[in-house]
Z-matrix of the N, CA and C atoms (Angstrom, degrees):
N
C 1 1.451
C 2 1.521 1 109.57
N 3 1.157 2 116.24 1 141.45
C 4 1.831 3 129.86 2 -176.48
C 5 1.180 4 92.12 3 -91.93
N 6 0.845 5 109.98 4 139.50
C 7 1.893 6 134.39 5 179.43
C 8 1.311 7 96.30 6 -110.37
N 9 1.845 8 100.76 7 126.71
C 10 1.603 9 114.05 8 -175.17
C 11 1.455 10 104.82 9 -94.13
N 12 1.549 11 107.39 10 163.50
C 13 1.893 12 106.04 11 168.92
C 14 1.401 13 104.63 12 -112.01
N 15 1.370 14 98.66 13 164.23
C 16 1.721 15 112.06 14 -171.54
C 17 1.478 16 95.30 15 -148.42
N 18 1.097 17 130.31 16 145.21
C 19 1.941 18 126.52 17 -171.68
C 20 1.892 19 88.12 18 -169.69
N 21 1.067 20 101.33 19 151.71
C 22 1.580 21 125.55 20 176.26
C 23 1.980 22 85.88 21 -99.73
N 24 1.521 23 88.71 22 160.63
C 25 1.770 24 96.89 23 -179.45
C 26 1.283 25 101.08 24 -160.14
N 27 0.757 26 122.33 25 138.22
C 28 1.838 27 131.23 26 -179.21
C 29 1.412 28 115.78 27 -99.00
N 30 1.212 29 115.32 28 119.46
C 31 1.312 30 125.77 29 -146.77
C 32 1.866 31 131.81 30 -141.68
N 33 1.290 32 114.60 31 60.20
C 34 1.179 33 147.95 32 -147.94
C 35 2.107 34 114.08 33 79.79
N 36 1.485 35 109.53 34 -69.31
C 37 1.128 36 122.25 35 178.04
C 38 1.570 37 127.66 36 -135.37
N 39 1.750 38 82.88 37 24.42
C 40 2.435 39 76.19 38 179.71
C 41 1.813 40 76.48 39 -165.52
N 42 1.424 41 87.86 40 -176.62
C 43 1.809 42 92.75 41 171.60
C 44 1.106 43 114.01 42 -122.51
N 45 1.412 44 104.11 43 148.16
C 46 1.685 45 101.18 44 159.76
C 47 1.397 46 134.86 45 -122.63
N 48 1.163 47 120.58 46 166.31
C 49 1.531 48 122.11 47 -172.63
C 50 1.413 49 108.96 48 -76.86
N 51 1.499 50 122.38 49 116.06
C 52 1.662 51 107.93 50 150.59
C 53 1.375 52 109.12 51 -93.52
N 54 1.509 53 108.78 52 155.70
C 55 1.631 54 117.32 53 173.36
C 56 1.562 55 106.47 54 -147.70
N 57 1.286 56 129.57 55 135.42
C 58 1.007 57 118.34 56 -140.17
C 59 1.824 58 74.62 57 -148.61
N 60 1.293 59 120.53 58 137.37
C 61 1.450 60 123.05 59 179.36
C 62 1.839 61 121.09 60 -138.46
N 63 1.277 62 144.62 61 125.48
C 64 1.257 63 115.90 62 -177.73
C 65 1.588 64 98.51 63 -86.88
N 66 1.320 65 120.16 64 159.35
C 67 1.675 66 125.24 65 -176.77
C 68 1.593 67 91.43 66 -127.81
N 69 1.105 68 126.51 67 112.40
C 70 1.437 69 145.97 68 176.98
C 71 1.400 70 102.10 69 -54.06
N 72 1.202 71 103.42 70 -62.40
C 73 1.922 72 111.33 71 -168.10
C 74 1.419 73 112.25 72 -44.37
N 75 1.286 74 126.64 73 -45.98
C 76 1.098 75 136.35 74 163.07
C 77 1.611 76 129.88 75 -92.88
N 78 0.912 77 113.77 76 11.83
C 79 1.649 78 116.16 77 -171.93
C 80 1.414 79 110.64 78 51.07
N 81 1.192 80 140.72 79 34.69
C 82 1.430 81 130.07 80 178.69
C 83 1.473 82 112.77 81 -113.85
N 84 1.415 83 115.02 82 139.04
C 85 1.602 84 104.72 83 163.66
C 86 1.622 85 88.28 84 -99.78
N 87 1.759 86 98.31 85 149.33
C 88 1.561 87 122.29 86 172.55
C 89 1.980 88 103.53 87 -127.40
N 90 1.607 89 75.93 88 129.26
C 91 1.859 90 69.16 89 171.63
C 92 1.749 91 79.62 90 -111.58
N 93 1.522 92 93.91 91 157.86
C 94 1.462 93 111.17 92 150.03
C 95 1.466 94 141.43 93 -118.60
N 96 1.299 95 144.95 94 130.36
C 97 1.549 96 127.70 95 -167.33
C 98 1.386 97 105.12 96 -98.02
N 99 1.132 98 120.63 97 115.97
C 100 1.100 99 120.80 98 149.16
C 101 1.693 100 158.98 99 -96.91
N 102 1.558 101 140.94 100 150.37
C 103 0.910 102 95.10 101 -155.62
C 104 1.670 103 78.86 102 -157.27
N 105 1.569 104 110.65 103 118.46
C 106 1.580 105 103.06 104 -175.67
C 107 1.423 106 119.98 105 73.93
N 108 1.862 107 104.02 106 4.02
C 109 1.703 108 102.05 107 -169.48
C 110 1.325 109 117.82 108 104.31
N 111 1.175 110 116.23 109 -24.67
C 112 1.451 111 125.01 110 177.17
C 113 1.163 112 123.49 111 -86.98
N 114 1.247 113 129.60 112 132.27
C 115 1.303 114 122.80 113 155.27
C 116 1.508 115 136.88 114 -57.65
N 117 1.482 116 109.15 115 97.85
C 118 1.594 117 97.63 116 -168.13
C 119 2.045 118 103.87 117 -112.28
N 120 1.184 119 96.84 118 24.14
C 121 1.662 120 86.53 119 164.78
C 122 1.517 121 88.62 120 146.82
N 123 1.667 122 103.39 121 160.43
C 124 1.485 123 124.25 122 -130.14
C 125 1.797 124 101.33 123 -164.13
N 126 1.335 125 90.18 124 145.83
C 127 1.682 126 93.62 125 175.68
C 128 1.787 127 98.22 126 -169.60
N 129 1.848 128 85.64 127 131.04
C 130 1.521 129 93.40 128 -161.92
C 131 1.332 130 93.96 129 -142.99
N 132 1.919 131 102.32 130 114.46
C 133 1.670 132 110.34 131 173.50
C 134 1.448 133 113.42 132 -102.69
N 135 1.574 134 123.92 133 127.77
C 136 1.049 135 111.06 134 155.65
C 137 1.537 136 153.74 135 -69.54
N 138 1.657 137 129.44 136 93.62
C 139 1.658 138 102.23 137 -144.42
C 140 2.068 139 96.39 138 -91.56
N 141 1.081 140 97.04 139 156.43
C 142 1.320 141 132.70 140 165.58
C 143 1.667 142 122.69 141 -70.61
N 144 0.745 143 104.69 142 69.81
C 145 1.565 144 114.79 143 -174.94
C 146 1.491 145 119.00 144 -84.44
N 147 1.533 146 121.83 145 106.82
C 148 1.814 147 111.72 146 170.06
C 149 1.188 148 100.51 147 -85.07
N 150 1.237 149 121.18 148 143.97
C 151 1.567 150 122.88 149 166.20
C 152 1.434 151 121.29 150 73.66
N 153 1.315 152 125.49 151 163.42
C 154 1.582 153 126.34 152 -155.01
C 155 1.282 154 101.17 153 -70.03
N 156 1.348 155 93.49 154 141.00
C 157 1.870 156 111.72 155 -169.01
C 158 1.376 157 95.29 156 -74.13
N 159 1.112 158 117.15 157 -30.32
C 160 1.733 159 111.06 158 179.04
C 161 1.421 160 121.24 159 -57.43
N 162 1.628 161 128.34 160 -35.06
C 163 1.043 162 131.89 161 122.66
C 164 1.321 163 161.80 162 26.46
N 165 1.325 164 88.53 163 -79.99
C 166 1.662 165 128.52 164 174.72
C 167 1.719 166 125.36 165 -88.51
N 168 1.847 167 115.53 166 -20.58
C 169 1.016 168 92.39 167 -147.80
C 170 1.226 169 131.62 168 -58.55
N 171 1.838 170 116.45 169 -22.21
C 172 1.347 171 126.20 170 -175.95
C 173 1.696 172 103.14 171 -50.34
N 174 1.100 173 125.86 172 -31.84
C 175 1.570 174 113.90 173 -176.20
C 176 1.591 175 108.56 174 -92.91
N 177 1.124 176 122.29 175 10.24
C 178 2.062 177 138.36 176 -175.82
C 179 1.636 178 84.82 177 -96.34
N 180 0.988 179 124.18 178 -62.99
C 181 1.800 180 135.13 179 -170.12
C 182 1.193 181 78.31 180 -89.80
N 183 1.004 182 163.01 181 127.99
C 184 1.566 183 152.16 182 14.84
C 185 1.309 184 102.58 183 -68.81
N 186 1.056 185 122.96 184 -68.82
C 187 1.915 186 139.72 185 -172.46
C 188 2.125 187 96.62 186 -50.27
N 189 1.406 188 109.06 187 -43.41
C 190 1.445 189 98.96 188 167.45
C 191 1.559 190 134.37 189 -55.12
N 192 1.509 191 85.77 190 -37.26
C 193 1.636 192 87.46 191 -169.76
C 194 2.121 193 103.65 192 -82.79
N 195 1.357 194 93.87 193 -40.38
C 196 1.211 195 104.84 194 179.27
C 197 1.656 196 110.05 195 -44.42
N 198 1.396 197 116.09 196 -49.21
C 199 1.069 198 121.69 197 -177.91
C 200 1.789 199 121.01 198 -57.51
N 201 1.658 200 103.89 199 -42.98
C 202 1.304 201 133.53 200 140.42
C 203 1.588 202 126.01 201 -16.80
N 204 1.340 203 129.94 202 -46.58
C 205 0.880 204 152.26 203 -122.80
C 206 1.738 205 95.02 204 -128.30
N 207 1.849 206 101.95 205 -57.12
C 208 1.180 207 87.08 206 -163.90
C 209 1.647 208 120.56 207 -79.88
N 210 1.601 209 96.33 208 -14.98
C 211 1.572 210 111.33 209 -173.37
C 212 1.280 211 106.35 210 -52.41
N 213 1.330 212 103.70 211 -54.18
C 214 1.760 213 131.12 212 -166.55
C 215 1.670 214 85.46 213 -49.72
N 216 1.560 215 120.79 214 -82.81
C 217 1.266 216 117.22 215 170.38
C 218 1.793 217 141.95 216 -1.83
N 219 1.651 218 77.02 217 -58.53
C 220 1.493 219 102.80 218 -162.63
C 221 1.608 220 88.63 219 -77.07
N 222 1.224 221 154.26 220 -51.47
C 223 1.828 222 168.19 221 146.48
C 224 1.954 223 87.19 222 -6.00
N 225 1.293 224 116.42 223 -89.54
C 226 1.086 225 145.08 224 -104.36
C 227 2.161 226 77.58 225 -90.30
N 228 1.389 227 99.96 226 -37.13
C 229 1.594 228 109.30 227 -163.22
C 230 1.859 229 90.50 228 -96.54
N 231 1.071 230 117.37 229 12.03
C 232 1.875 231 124.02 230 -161.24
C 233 1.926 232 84.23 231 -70.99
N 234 1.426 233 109.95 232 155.30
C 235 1.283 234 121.72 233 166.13
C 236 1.254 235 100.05 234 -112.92
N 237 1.232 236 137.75 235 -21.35
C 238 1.689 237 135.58 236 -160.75
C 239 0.897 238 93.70 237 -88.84
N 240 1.751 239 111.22 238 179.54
C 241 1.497 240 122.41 239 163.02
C 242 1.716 241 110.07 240 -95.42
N 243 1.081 242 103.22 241 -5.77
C 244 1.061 243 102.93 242 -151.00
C 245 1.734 244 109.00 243 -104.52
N 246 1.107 245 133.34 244 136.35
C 247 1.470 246 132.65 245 -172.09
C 248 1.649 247 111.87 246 -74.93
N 249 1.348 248 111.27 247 -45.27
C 250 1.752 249 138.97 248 -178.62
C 251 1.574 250 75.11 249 -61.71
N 252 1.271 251 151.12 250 -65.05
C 253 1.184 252 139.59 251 -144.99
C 254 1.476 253 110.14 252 -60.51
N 255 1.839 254 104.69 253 -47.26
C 256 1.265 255 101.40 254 -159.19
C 257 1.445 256 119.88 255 -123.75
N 258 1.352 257 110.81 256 19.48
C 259 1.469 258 130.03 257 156.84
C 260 2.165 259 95.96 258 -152.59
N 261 1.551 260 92.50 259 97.40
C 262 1.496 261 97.84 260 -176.39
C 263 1.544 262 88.33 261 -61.47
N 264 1.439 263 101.10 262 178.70
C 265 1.803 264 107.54 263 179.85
C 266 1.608 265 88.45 264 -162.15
N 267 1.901 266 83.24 265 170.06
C 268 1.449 267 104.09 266 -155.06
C 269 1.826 268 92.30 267 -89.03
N 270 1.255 269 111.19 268 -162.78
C 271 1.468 270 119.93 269 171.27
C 272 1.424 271 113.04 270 -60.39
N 273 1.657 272 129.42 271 79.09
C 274 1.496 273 110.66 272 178.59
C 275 1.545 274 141.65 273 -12.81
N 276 1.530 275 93.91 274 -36.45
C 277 1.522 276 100.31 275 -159.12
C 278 1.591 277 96.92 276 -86.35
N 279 1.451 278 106.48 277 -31.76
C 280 1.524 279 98.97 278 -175.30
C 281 1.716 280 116.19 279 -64.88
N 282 1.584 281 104.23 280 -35.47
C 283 1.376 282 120.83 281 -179.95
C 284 1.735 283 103.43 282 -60.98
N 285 0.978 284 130.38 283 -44.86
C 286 1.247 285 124.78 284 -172.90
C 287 1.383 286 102.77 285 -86.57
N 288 0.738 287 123.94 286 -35.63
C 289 2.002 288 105.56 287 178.14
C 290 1.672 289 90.54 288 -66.47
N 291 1.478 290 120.41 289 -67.71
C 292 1.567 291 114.20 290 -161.47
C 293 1.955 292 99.29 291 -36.93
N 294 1.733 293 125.71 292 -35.35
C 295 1.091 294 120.85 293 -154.77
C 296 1.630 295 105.02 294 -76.98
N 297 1.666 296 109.02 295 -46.44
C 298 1.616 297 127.77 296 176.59
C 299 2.123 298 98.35 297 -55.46
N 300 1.078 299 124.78 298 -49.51
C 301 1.150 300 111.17 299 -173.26
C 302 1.619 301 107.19 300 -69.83
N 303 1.312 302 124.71 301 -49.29
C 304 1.294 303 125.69 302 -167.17
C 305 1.955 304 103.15 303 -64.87
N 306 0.836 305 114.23 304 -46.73
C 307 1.490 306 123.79 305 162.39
C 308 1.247 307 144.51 306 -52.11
N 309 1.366 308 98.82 307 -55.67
C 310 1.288 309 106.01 308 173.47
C 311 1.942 310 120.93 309 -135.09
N 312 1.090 311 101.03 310 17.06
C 313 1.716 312 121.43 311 168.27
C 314 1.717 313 99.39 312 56.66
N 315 1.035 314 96.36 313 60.19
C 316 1.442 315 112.78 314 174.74
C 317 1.849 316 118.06 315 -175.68
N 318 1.746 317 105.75 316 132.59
C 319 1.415 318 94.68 317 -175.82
C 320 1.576 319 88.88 318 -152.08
N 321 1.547 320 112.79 319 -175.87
C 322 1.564 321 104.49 320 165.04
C 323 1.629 322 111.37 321 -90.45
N 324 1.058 323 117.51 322 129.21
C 325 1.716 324 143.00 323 146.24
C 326 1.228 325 143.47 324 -44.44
């Protein structure tokens, strides 16, 4: 099992949550930003995997954390106010059901 990251980040004037998860089913790591509970911005890579992911994982957790790493970065070095500005994101709602099903085998239907 890949072990996800989660870090608080300070972010003009409050903090926010990154969480960053790999989802097997699809090969993607997703971070999510959060802020108050909400999803306010998102970043989702698809990796390319030959051969059994079981395998591989030491190079899944590098590319996780890395990914990890840069969001946090990308927040912390942000000139906007705005989160959508500086890590655009996908459709929240879709990201969080894909996250509740891959996680916890439950999403909305």
């Amino acid at each position: 099992m890949i072990q996800g990251r989660n870090s608080d980040v300070d972010f003009k004037d409050r903090k926010v949550h990154v969480q960053t998860e790999y989802m097997p089913s699809n090969n993607t790591i997703v971070t999510l930003i959060f802020d108050n509970g909400a999803i306010i911005g998102s970043k989702k890579k698809k990796l390319i995997i030959n051969g059994d992911p079981e395998k591989i994982v030491k190079k899944i957790e590098e590319k996780l954390v890395e990914q990890h790493k840069e969001v946090m970065s990308t927040i912390r070095n942000a000139e906007s106010d705005e989160i959508s500005q500086v890590v655009p994101t996908e459709n929240s709602e879709d990201l969080m059901n894909d996250f509740l099903k891959e996680v916890f085998g439950v999403g909305d239907e």
